[in-house]
C-alpha positions in Angstrom: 0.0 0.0 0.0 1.4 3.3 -1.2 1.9 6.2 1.9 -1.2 8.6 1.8 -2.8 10.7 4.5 -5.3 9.2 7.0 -7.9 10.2 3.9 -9.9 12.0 6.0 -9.4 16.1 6.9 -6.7 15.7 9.4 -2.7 14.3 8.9 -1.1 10.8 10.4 0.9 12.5 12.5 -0.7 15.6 14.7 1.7 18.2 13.0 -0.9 19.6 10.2 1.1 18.1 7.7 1.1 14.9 6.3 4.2 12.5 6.7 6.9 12.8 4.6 6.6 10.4 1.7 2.9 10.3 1.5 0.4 12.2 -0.7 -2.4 11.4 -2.9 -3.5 7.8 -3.9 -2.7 6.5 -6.9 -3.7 9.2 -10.1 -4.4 6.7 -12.1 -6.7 5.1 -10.0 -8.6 7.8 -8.1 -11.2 5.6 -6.5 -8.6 3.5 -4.5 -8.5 5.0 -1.2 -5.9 6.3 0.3 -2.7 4.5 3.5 -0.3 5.7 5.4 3.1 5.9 5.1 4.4 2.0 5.7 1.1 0.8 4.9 1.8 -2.8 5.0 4.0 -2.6 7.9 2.0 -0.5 10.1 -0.9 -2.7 9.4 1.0 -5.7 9.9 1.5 -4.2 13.6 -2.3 -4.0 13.8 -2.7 -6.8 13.0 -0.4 -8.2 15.7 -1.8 -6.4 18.5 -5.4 -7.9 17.8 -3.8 -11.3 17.7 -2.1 -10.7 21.2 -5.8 -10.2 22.4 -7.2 -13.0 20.3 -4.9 -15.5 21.7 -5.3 -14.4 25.1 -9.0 -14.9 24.7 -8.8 -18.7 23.3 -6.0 -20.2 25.3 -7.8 -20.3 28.4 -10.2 -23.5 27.5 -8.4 -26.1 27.0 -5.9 -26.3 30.0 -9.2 -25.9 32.8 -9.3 -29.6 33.2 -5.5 -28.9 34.1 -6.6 -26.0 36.4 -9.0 -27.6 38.0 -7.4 -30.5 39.4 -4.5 -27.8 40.4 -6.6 -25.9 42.0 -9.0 -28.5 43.4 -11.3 -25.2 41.8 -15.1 -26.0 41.3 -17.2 -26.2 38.4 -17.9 -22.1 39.3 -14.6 -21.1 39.5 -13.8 -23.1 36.2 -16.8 -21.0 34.7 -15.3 -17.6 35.8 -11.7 -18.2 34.6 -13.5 -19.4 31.9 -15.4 -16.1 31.2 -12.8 -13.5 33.1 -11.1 -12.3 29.8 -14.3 -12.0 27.8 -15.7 -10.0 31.1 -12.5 -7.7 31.4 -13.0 -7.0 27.7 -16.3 -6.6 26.9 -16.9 -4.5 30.2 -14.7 -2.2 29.5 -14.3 -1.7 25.4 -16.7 1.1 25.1 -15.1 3.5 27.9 -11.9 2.6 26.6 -12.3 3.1 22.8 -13.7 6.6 23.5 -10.7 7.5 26.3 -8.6 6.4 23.4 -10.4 8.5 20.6 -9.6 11.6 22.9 -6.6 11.2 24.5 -4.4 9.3 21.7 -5.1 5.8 19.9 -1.6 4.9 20.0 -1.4 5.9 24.0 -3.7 3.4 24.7 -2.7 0.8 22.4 0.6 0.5 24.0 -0.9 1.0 27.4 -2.7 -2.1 27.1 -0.3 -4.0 25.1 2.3 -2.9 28.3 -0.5 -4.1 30.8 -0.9 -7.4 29.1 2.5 -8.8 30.3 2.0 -8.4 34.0 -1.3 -9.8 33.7 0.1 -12.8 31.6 2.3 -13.4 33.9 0.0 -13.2 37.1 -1.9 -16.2 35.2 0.7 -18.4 34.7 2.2 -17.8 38.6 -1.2 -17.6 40.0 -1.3 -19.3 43.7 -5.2 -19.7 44.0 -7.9 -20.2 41.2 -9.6 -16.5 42.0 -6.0 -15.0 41.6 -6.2 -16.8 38.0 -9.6 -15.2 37.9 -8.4 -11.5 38.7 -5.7 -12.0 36.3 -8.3 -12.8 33.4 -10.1 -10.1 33.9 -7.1 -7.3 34.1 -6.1 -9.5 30.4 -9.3 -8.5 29.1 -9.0 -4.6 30.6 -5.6 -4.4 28.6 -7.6 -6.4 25.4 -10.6 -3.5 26.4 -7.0 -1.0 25.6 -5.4 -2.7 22.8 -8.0 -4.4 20.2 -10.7 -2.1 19.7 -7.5 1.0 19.0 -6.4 -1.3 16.2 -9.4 -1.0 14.5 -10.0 2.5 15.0 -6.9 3.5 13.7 -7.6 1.3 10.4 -11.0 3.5 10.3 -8.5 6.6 10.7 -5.5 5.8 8.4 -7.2 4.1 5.6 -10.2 5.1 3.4 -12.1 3.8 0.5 -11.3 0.2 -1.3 -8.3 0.4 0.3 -9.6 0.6 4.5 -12.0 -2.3 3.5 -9.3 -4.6 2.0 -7.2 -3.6 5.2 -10.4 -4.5 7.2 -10.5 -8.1 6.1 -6.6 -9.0 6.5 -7.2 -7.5 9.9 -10.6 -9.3 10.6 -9.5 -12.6 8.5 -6.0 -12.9 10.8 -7.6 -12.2 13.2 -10.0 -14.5 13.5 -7.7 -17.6 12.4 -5.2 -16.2 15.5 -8.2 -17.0 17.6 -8.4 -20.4 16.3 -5.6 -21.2 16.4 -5.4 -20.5 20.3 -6.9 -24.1 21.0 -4.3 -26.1 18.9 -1.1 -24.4 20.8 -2.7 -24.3 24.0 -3.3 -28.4 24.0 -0.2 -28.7 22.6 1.4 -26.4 25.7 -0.7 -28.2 28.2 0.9 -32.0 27.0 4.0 -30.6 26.4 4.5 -28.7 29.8 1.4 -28.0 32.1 -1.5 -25.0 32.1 0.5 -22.3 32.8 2.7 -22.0 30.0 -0.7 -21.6 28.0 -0.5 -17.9 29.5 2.7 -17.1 28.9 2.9 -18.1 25.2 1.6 -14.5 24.2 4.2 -12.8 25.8 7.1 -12.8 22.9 4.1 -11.7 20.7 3.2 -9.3 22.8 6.9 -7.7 23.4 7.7 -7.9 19.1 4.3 -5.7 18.8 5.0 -3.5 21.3 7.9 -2.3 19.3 6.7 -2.2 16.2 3.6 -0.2 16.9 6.0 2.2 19.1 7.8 2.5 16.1 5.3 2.6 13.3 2.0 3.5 14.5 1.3 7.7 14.1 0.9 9.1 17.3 -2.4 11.2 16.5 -5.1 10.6 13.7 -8.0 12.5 14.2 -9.0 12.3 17.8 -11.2 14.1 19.1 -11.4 17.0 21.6 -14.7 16.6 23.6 -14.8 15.7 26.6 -15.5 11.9 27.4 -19.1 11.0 28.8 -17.1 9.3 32.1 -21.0 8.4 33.9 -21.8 6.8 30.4 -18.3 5.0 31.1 -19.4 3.3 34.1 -23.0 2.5 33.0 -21.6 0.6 30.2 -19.2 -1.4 32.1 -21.8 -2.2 34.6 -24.5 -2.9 32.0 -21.9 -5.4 29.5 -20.3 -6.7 32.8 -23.7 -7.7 34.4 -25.0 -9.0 31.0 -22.1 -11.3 30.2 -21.8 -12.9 33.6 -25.8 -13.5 33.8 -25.5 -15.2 31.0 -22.7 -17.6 31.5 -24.1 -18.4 35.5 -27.7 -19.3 33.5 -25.8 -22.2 32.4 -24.6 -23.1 35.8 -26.5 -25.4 37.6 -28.3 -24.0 40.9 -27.0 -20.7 39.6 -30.1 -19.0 38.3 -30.8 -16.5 41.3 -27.4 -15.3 40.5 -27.9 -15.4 36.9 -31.4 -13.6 37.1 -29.6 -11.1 39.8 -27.2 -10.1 37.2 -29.6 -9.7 34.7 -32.1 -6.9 37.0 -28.4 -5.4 37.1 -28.4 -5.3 33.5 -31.6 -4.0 32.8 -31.3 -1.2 34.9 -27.8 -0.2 33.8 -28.9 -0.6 30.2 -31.4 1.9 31.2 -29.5 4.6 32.9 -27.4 4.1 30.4 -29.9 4.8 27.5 -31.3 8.0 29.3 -27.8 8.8 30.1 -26.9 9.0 26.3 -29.9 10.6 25.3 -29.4 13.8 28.0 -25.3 13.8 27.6 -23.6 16.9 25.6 -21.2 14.3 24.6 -22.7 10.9 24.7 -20.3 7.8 24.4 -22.2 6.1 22.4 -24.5 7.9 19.8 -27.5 6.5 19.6 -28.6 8.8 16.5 -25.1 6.8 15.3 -26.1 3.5 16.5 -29.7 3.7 14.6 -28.4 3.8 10.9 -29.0 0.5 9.6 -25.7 -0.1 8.5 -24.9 0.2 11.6 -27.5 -1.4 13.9 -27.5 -4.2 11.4 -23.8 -4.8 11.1 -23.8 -5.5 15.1 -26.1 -7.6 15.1 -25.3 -9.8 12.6 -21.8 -9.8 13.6 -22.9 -11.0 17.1 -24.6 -14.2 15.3 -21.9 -14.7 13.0 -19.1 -14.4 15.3 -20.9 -16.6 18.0 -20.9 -19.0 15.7 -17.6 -19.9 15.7 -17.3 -19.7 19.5 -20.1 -21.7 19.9 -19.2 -24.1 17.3 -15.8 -24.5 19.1 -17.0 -24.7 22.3 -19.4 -27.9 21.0 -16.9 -29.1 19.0 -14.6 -29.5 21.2 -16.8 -31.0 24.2 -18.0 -33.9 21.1 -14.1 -34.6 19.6 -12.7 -34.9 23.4 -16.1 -37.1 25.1 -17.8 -38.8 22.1 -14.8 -39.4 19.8 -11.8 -39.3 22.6 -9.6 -36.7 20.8 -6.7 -35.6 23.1 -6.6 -31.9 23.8 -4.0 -31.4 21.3 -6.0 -33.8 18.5 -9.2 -31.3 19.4 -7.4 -28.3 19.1 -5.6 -29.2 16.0 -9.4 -30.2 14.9 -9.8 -26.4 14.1 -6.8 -25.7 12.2 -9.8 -26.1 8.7 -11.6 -23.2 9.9 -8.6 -20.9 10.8 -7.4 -21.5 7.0 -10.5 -20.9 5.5 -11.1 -17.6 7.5 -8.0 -16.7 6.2 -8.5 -17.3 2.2 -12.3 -16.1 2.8 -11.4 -12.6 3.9 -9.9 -10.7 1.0 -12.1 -12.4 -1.6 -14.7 -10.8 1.1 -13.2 -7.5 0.8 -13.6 -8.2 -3.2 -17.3 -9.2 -3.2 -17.9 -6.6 -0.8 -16.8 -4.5 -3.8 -18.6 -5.7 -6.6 -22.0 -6.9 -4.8 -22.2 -4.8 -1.7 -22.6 -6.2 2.1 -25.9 -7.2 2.2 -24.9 -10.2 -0.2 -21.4 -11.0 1.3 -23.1 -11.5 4.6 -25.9 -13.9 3.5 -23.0 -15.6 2.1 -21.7 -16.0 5.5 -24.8 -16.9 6.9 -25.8 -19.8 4.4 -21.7 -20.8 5.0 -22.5 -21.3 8.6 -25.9 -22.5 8.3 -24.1 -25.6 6.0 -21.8 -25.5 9.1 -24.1 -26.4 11.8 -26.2 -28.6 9.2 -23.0 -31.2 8.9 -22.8 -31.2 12.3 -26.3 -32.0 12.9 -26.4 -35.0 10.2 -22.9 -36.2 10.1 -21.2 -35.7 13.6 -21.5 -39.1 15.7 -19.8 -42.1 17.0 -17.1 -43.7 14.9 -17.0 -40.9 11.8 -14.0 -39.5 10.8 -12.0 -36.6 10.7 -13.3 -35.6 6.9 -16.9 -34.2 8.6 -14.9 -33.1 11.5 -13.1 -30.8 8.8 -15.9 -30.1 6.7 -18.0 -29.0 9.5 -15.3 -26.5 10.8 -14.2 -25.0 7.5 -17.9 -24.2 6.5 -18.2 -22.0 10.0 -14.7 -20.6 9.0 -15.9 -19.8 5.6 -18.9 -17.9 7.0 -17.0 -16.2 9.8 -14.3 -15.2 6.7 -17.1 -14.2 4.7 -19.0 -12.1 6.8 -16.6 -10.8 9.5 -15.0 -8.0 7.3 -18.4 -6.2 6.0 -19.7 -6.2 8.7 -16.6 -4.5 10.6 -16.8 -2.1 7.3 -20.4 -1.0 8.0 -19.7 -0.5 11.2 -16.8 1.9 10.7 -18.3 3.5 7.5 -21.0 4.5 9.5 -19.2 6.7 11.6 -17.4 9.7 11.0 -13.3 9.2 11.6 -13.8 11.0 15.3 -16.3 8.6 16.3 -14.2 5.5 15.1 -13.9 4.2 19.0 -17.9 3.5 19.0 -17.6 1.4 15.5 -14.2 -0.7 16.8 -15.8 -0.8 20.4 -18.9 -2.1 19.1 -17.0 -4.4 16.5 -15.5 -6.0 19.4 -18.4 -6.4 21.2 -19.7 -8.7 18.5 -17.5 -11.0 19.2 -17.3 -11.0 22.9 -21.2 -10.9 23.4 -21.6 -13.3 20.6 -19.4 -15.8 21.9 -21.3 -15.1 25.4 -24.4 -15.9 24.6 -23.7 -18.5 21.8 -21.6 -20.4 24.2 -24.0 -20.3 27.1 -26.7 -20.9 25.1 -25.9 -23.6 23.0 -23.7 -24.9 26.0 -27.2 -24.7 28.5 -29.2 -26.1 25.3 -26.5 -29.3 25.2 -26.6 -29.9 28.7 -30.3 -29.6 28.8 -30.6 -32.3 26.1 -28.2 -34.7 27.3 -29.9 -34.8 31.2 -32.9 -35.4 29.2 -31.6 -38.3 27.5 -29.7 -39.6 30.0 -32.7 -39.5 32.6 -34.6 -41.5 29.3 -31.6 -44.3 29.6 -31.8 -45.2 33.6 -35.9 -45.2 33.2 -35.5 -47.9 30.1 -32.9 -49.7 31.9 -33.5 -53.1 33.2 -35.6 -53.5 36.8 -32.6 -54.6 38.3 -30.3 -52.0 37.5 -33.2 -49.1 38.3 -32.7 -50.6 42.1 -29.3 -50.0 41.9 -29.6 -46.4 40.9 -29.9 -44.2 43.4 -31.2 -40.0 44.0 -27.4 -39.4 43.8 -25.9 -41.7 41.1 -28.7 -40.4 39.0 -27.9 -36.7 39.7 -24.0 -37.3 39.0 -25.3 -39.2 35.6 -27.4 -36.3 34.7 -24.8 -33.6 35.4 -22.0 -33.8 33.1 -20.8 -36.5 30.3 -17.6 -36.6 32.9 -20.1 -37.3 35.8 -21.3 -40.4 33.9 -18.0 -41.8 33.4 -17.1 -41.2 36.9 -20.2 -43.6 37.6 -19.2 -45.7 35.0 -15.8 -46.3 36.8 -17.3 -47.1 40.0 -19.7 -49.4 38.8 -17.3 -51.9 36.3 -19.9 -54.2 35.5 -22.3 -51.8 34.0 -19.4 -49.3 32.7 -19.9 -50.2 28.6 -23.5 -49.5 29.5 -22.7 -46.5 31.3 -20.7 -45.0 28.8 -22.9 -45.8 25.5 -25.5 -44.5 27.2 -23.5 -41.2 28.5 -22.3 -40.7 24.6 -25.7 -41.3 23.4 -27.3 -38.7 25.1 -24.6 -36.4 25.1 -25.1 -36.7 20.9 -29.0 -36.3 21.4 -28.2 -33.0 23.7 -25.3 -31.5 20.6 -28.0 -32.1 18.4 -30.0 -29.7 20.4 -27.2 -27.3 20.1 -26.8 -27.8 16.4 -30.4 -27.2 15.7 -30.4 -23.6 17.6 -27.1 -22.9 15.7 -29.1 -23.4 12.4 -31.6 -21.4 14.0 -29.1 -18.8 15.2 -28.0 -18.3 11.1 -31.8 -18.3 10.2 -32.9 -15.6 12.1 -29.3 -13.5 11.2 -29.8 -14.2 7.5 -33.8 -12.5 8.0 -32.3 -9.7 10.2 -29.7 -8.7 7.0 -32.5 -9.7 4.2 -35.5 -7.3 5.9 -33.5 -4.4 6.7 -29.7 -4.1 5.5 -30.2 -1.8 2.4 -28.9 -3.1 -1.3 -25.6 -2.3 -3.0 -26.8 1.2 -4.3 -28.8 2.7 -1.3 -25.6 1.3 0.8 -23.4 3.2 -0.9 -25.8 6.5 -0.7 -26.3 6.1 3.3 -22.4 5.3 3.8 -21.5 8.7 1.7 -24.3 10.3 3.9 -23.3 9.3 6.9 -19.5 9.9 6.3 -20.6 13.6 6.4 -21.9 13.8 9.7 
């Protein structure tokens, strides 16, 4: 990419002028956008910084059975260390992306690429499991820093063809990174034990820290209003709240908590709403957040992005019980999807392009429907890996597909000053997606196979009925490792035990690959209904880039 100006009305570098060695786009080619100077490099630091994030949000999962028996942690804690880096991100990405679009982009990228290491490391030396907790959530704080600024400053230092073919490397790599978390974490976890998972980002992390120090402009367009700090704390109440009801709904004898956090929701969301509406300077414009490529893009991006957290989370719950995968063989499971996204985001950017974003994301959303479909018909006992691969690449061709318009819509609906709320909100997709794809699908499985399981001990033989009891059946109907714990204990009936423990752990995953199709259904109706065509796109995006 050729050095230009930010392509917007102020320079890449705060001095009025624009670097030296940049200038116009191409002459020749007038419609091509405009970079800055070092495109690819400077990008390539981007890039980086949202995989530091990425990784840190993926490696986690595999290495809790590790945890756990370190810890001698509960199925709770487990949950929470689980959910602490989403929570850490998510809560705070909105107050953060505006702090950084008034007070320097590049200051808070490096702030939370600097805060990352110490929370790396408290993770890996962590003496308790809510230590390993805490930790979690300061990662996702310096993720709430780092990854929303990288997209900002795409949104700030790229325009036209140009920003949205930057979007998709960014969103493509991005997304593979992630994927790729579960493959080198199992591989850690056999190779060492759980806490070298945490510290595997930290060479990353220290190579991207100079680069963007280096590369990265120090000011692009940020603004000088003052930041709505009330609206700050409303929305890291209001995502907190939201994200932790939803992952304690799936925890059994959790739903007081889980309905607790939700009230706390509702009435942040609230405040938070009539907070916006009253402020001078809002955070988040609601006015902004109305457009429909805006409103849209986020939702859509929620479904599509859960769907690859969900399907991950399934997937590797059915390769490890039903199919006994190691964690390594599970993790490398995913490698299909993460080279799919990859090859699926620039011819994105492309059909982006020449059909508009409407089209691209139906794309995704029939990519990931076919995704959930070959789980639903193909994944069970005995196959091999070919569905295993099929399944996976189909939800990485969707996520590829659909991940970089709708990251463009939501940064194209925004002026360049107001690029925090678009990255903030991008970021949010996948956080809150994977939330409440994850819980749901996870509470929908676990629903399905107690169901199924309870259906086995009542069609069982007299004489085994007698010999289950209120507690054996409880530890049956509570997890696919409660059953073989059972199983164990009880050697004569263990084959029994266990068939019966995969079949109804298939019969609940079907559950969960039915709502997934659902999931794509619905998002494919949301985009058909009320994302506008190529031409009136195209007229509201040149609209909206004026105010």
């Amino acid at each position: 990419m050729s050095g230009a100006t930010d392509g917007f009305s102020g320079s890449t570098d705060g001095s009025g002028e624009a670097p030296r060695g940049s200038g116009a786009s191409d002459p020749a080619r007038p419609d091509a956008g405009t970079a800055p100077a070092r495109g690819p490099l400077v990008l390539l630091a981007l890039i980086l910084a949202a995989g530091v994030a990425n990784l840190n949000l993926s490696v986690a999962n595999v290495a809790l059975p590790s945890i756990g028996a370190a810890f001698d942690a509960s199925q709770s804690a487990l949950n929470l260390v689980a959910v602490g880096f989403s929570l850490g991100l998510a809560g705070s990405v909105l107050y953060l992306g505006a702090l950084g679009d008034r007070y320097g982009r590049k200051l808070m990228l490096v702030l939370g690429l600097v805060l990352s290491i110490p929370a790396c490391l408290l993770a890996a030396f962590a003496p308790s499991v809510d230590v390993l907790f805490l930790a979690r959530v300061i990662g996702g704080v310096a993720a709430g820093m780092a990854y929303p600024t990288t997209l900002s400053l795409i949104a700030a230092l790229w325009s036209g063809p140009r920003r949205i073919a930057a979007i998709a490397l960014w969103s493509g790599l991005g997304g593979a990174i992630s994927a790729l978390g579960p493959l080198a974490s199992g591989w850690l976890v056999g190779l060492f034990d759980w806490p070298a998972v945490f510290l595997m980002t930290l060479p990353l992390c220290a190579v991207t820290l100079v680069l963007v120090v280096l590369l990265v402009p120090a000011k692009v367009n940020e603004t000088t209003e003052a930041v709505d700090h009330l609206g700050g704390v409303l929305s890291t109440v209001m995502v907190a709240s939201l994200v932790l009801g939803i992952n304690f709904a799936a925890v059994p004898g959790q739903g007081t908590t889980a309905l607790v956090l939700g009230a706390i929701a509702v009435a942040a969301g609230v405040a938070f709403v009539l907070r916006q509406r009253r402020a001078r300077n809002p955070l988040y414009d609601l006015r902004i957040a109305s457009r429909r490529t805006f409103w849209v893009a986020a939702v859509g991006g929620i479904i599509v992005f859960g769907s690859l957290m969900g399907a991950m989370y399934i997937g590797q719950l059915f390769l490890q019980n039903v199919l006994g995968y190691s964690a390594f063989q599970s993790g490398a499971s995913i490698l299909p999807a993460a080279a799919v996204m990859v090859l699926a985001a620039p011819l994105s950017s492309r059909l982006v392009l020449r059909f508009g974003a409407r089209t691209v994301f139906l794309l995704g959303f029939a990519a990931c429907l076919l995704g959930f479909l070959t789980m639903y018909l193909f994944w069970d006992v005995g196959i091999g890996y070919a569905p295993v691969a099929i399944g996976y690449a189909l939800i990485g061709l969707g996520v590829g597909l659909a991940g970089p318009p709708s990251s463009r819509s939501l940064t194209d609906s925004v002026p360049v000053f107001r690029a925090g709320m678009a990255s903030g909100t991008s970021d949010l997709q996948r956080d809150l997606g994977g939330s409440i794809m994850q819980s749901v699908l996870g509470a929908i499985l676990t629903a399905g196979y107690a169901s199924a399981i309870a259906k086995s001990v009542a069609s069982a033989p007299a004489d085994v009925q007698s010999e289950v009891t209120a507690g054996i059946q409880a530890q049956l109907q509570k997890s696919f490792d409660g059953a073989i714990s059972i199983a164990k204990q009880y050697p004569q009936y263990q084959d029994q035990i266990v068939q019966a423990a995969r079949d109804s752990f298939l019969s609940g995953a079907d559950w969960a690959y039915a709502t997934g199709i659902i999931a794509m259904v619905i998002g494919a109706l949301v985009v058909v209904l009320f994302y506008p065509r190529k031409e009136e796109e195209h007229r509201l995006l040149r609209e909206y880039a004026k105010r």
